[in-house]
C-alpha distance (Angstrom), angle and dihedral (degrees) to the residues before:
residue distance angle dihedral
X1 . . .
X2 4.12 . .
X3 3.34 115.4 .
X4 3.88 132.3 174.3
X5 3.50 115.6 -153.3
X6 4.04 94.4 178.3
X7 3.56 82.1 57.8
X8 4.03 101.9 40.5
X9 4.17 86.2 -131.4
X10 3.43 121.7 124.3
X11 4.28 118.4 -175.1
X12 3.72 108.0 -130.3
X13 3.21 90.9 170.0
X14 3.81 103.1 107.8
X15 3.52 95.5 40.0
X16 3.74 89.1 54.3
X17 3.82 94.3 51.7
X18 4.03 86.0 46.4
X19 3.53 94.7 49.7
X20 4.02 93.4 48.2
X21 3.70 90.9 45.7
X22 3.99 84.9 52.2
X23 3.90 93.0 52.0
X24 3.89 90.4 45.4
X25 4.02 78.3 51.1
X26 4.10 95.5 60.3
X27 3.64 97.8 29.4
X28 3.72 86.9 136.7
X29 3.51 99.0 50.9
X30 3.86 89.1 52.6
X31 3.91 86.6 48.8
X32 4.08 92.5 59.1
X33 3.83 114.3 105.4
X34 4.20 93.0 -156.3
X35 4.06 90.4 46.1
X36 3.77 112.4 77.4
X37 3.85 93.9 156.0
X38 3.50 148.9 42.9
X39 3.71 145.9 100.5
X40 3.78 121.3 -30.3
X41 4.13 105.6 177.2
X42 3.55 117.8 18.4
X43 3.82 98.3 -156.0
X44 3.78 114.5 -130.8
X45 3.70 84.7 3.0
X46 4.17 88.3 69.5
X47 4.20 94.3 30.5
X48 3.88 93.4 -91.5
X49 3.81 101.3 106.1
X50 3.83 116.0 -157.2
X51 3.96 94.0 12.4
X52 3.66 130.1 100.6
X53 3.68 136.0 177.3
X54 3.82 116.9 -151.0
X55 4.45 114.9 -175.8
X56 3.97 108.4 -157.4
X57 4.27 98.0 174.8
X58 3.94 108.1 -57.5
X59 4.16 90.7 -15.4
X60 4.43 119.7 88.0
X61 3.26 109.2 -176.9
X62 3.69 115.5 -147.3
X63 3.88 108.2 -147.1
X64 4.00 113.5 -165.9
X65 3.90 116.6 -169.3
X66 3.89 112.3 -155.2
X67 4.03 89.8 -118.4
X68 3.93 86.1 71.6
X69 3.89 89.4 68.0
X70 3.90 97.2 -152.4
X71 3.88 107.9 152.4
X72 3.83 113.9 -142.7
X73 4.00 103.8 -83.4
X74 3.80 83.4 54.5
X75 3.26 94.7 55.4
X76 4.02 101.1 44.2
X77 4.09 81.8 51.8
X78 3.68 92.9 52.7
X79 4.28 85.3 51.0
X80 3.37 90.5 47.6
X81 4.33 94.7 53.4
X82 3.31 84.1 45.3
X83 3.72 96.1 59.2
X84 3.59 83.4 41.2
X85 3.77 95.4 58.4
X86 3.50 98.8 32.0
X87 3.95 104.1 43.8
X88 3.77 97.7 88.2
X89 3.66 96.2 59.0
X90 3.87 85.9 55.4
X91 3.92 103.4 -84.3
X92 3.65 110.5 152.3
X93 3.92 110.8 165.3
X94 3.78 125.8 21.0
X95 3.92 107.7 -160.5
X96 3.72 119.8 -161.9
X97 3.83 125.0 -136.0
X98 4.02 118.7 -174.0
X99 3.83 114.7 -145.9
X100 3.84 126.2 -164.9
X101 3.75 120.9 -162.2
X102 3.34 97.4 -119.2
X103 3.78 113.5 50.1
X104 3.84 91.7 -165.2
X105 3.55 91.0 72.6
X106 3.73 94.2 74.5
X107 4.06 98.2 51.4
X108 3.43 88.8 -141.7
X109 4.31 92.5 -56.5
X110 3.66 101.0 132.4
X111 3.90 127.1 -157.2
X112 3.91 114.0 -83.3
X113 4.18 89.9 -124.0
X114 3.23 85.7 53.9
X115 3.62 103.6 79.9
X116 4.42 87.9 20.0
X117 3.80 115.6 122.0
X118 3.72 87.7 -151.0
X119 3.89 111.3 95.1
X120 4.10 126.7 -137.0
X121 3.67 79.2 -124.8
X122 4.16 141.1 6.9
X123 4.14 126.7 12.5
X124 3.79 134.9 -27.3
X125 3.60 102.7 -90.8
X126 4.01 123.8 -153.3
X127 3.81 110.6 -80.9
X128 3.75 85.7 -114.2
X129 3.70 137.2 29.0
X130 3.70 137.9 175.2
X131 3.77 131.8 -119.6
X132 3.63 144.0 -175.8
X133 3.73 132.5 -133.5
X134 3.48 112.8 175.8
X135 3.74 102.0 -28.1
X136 3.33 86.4 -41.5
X137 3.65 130.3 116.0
X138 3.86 139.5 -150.4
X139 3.86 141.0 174.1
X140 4.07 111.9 -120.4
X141 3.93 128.8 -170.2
X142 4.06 100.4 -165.9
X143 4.23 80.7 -164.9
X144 3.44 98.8 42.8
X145 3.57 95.6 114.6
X146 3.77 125.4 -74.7
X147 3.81 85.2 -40.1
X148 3.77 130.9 60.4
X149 3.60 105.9 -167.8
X150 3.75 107.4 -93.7
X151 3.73 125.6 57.4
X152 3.98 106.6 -150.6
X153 3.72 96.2 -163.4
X154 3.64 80.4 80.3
X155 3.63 97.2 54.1
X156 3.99 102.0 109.9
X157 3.94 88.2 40.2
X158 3.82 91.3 65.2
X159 3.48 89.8 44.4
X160 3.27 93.3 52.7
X161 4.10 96.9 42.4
X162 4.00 81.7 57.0
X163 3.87 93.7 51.5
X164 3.63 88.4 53.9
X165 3.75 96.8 53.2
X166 3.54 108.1 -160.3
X167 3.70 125.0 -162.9
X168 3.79 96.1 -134.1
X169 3.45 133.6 31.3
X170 3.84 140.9 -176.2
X171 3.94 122.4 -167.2
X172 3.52 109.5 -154.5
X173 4.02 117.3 -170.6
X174 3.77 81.9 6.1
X175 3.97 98.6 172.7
X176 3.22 97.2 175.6
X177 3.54 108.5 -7.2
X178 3.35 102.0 -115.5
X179 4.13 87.2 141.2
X180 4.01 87.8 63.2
X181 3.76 95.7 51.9
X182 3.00 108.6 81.7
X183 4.63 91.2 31.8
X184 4.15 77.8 68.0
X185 3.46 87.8 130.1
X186 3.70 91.8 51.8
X187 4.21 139.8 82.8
X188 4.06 90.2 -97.2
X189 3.61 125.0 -168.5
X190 4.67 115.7 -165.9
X191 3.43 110.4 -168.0
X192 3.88 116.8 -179.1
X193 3.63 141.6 143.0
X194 4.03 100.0 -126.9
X195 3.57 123.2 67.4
X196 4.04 83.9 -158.4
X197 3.74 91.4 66.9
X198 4.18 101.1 38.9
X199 3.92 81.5 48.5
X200 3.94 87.2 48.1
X201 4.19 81.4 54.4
X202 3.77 96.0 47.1
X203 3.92 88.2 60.6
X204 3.54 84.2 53.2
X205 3.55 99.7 55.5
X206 4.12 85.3 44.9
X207 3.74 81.5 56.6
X208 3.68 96.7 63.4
X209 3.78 98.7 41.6
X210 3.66 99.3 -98.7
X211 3.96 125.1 122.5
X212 3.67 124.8 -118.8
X213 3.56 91.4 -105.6
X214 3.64 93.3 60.0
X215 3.69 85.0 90.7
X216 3.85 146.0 28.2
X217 4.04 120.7 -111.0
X218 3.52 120.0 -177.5
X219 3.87 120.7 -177.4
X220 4.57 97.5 -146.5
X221 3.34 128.8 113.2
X222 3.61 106.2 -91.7
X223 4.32 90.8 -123.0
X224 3.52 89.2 57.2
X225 4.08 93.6 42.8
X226 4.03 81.2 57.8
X227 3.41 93.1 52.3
X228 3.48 98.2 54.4
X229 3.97 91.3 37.9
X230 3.82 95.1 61.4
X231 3.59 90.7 61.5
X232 4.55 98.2 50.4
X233 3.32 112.3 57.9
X234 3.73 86.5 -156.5
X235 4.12 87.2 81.7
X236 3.75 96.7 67.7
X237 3.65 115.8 129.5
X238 3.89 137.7 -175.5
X239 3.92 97.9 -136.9
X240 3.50 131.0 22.3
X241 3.75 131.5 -155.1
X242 4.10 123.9 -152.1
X243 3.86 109.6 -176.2
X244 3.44 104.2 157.9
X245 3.51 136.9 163.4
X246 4.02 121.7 -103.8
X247 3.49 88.7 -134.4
X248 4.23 139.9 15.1
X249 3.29 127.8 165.2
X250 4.07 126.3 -125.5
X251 3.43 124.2 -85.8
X252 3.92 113.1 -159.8
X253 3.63 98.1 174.0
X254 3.59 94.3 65.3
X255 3.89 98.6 27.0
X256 4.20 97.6 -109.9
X257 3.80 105.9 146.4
X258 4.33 120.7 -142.6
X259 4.10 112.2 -82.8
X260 3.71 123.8 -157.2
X261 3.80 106.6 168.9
X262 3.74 86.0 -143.8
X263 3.73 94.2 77.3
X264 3.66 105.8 11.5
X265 3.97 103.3 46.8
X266 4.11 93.8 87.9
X267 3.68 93.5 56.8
X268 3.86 90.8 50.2
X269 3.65 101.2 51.4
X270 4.44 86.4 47.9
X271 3.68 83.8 45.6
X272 4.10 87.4 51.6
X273 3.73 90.4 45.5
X274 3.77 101.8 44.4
X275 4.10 93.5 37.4
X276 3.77 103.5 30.9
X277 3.82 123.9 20.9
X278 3.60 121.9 93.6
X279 3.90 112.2 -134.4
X280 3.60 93.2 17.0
X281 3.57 104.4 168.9
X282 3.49 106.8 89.6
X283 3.86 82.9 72.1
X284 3.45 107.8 71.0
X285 3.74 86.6 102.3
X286 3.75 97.6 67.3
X287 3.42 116.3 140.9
X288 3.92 141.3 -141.0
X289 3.71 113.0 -153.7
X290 3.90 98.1 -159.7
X291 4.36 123.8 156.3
X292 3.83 117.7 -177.7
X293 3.63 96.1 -13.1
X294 3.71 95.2 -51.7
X295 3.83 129.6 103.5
X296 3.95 102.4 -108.4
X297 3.73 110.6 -105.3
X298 3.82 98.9 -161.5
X299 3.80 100.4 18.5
X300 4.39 115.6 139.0
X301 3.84 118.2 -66.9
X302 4.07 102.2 -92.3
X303 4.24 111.3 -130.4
X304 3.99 102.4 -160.8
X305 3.91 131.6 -167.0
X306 4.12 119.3 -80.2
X307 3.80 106.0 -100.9
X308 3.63 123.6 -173.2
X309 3.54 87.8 -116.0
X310 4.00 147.7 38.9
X311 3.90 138.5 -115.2
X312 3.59 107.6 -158.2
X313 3.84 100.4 -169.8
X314 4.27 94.5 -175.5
X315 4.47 84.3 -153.7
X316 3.36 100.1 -132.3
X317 4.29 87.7 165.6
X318 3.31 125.6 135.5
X319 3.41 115.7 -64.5
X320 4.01 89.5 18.2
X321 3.67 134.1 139.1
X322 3.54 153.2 46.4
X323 3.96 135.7 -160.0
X324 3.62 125.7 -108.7
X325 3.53 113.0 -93.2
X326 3.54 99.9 1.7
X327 4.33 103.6 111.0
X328 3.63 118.5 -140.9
X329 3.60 119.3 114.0
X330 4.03 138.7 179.2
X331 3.51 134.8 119.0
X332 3.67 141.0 -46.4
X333 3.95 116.1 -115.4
X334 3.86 84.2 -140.4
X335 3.61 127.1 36.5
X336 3.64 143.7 -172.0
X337 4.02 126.5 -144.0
X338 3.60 105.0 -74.2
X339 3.68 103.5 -99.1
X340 3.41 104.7 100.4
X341 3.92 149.7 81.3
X342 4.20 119.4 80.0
X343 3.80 97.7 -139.8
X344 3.22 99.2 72.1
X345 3.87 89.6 55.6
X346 3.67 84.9 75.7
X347 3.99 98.1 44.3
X348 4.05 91.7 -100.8
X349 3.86 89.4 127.1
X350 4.47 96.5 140.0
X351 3.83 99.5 16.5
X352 6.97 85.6 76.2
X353 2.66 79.3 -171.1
X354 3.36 70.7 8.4
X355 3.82 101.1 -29.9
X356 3.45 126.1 -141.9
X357 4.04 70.3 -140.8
X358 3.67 101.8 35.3
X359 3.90 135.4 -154.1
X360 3.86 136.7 -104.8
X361 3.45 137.8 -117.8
X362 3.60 140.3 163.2
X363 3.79 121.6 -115.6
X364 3.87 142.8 126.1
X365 2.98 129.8 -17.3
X366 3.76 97.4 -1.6
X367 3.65 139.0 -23.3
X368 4.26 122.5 -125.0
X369 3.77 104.8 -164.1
X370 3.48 113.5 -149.1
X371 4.13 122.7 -179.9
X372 4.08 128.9 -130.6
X373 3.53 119.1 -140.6
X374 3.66 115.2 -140.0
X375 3.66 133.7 68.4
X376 4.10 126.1 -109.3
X377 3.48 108.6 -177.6
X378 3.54 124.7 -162.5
């Protein structure tokens, strides 16, 4: 996007035609009455690399990735188009959150407009709203940090994890639970390390009717919760969910090592499979696709052994994910093993959120891994 800074212009022109074409894209999504949020702009996906529009309600959150290389004026204009665009279907604040790559650059500082209840463009909002997602509901804070509670590149993966109805479920990394929602119905295990964010899922669980009890929510570090599973026989489970961040930072005082999904992802999902999974041994023949030290971003789709069980790794590595809907596709720069992503348990492979690139996962008969394109940092 040109801008002119001698000038004071900025041309928003192409990211307004991009981000019309995108709406004319999800037309039916905005024409759902029990979906009241999910991805608007898909960044490279809809020609606007390194920007993505997320709707929760009356909030869009405008997420800018340093790699876009918009300088602050462009940015406000972009908010303000959006507004523009999006106000008659009932946006009223557009909130801006800045992304770099490499999440271990901030040391856990976060941007000031991050966590600001005044908008890049439109009115204050509440500090939390409420949205739907398929008849189900969740709690959102669009200033909450660079999060706000519910990722909606994952929105056809929990659809699909509730279509498959499994008996027993663990939540690993489960923030905020939004995994376990809709599973309700199911024997479901949250494991996290902050209280904040398993509290942040109990509200959602109030929000759909059901009582705290309806589910299990341990505060541990989900490592150590392997540990400790592999040796009761009581914590076996028939799927699996790995959601974790691509980067956190170290936490002495209570013993949590560093993560970066780039090098610690393989160890998690054999940790899941020796620890967790019920029926596990039609895994032994998991495979790491790994060249020169990296994880192979265009290597051969993997086909792994039936287990009784699935590991839905939801690959949020660097490089990582795409929004539902919102075509595109390609390969991660860093990848996991391929046993991973839920939607393609239900045969949703090309529609991240229902990627024009897709996910992988590991379930009967065989698994085809498949890789999304764009990254959703945590």
């Amino acid at each position: 996007m040109p801008s002119s800074r001698a000038l004071g212009t900025v041309d928003t022109a192409p990211f307004a035609r991009a981000l019309e074409h995108a709406c004319r894209r999800r037309a039916a999504l905005a024409g759902r009455p029990d979906l009241t949020a999910w991805r608007v702009l898909d960044g490279k996906g809809d020609g606007v690399p390194g920007v993505t529009i997320d709707r929760y309600g009356p909030a869009a959150v405008l997420n800018v990735y340093d790699d876009a290389g918009l300088p602050h004026e462009a940015v406000t204009r972009v908010a303000e188009v959006t507004l523009e665009q999006l106000g008659p279907s009932g946006i009223e604040a557009v909130y801006v959150k800045a992304f770099v790559r490499d999440r271990s650059r901030l040391g856990g500082d976060l941007p000031g407009e991050a966590t600001s209840s005044t908008p890049r463009a439109g009115s204050v909002l509440p500090e939390s709203l409420v949205v739907e997602e398929y008849g189900v509901r969740y709690e959102v804070r669009p200033y909450d940090g660079l999060s706000t509670g519910l990722f909606l590149d994952h929105r056809d993966h929990r659809r699909a994890l509730a279509e498959r109805r499994p008996p027993r479920v663990l939540n690993l990394f489960a923030y905020t639970c939004a995994f376990a929602m809709p599973l309700a119905a199911a024997a479901v295990t949250n494991v996290d390390v902050s209280g904040r964010y398993l509290d942040w899922g109990r509200r959602n669980l109030a929000l759909n009717g059901l009582e705290p009890s309806a589910m299990r929510f341990l505060r541990r570090d989900a490592m150590d919760y392997l540990t400790q599973a592999a040796r009761r026989p009581d914590e076996r489970f028939d799927l699996v969910i790995l959601d974790p961040p691509t980067f956190a930072a170290a936490n002495k005082r209570r013993g949590v090592a560093a993560w970066r999904a780039v090098d610690d992802y393989p160890a998690l999902i054999g940790a899941a499979v020796r620890g967790a999974v019920a029926g596990r041994r039609g895994l032994r023949g998991l495979e790491h696709a790994r060249a020169g030290g990296q994880w192979h971003p265009r290597g051969p789709h993997r086909r792994l052994p039936a287990t009784g069980a699935r590991v839905a790794a939801a690959a949020a590595v660097a490089g990582g994910c795409q929004s539902a809907g919102s075509g595109g596709g390609g390969a991660v720069r860093a990848v996991t093993a391929r046993a991973s992503m839920a939607a393609a348990s239900s045969g949703a492979h090309g529609s991240r959120s229902s990627c024009g690139g897709a996910c992988h996962t590991v379930h009967a008969p065989v698994v085809s891994a498949r890789l999304p394109s764009s990254t959703c940092s945590r």
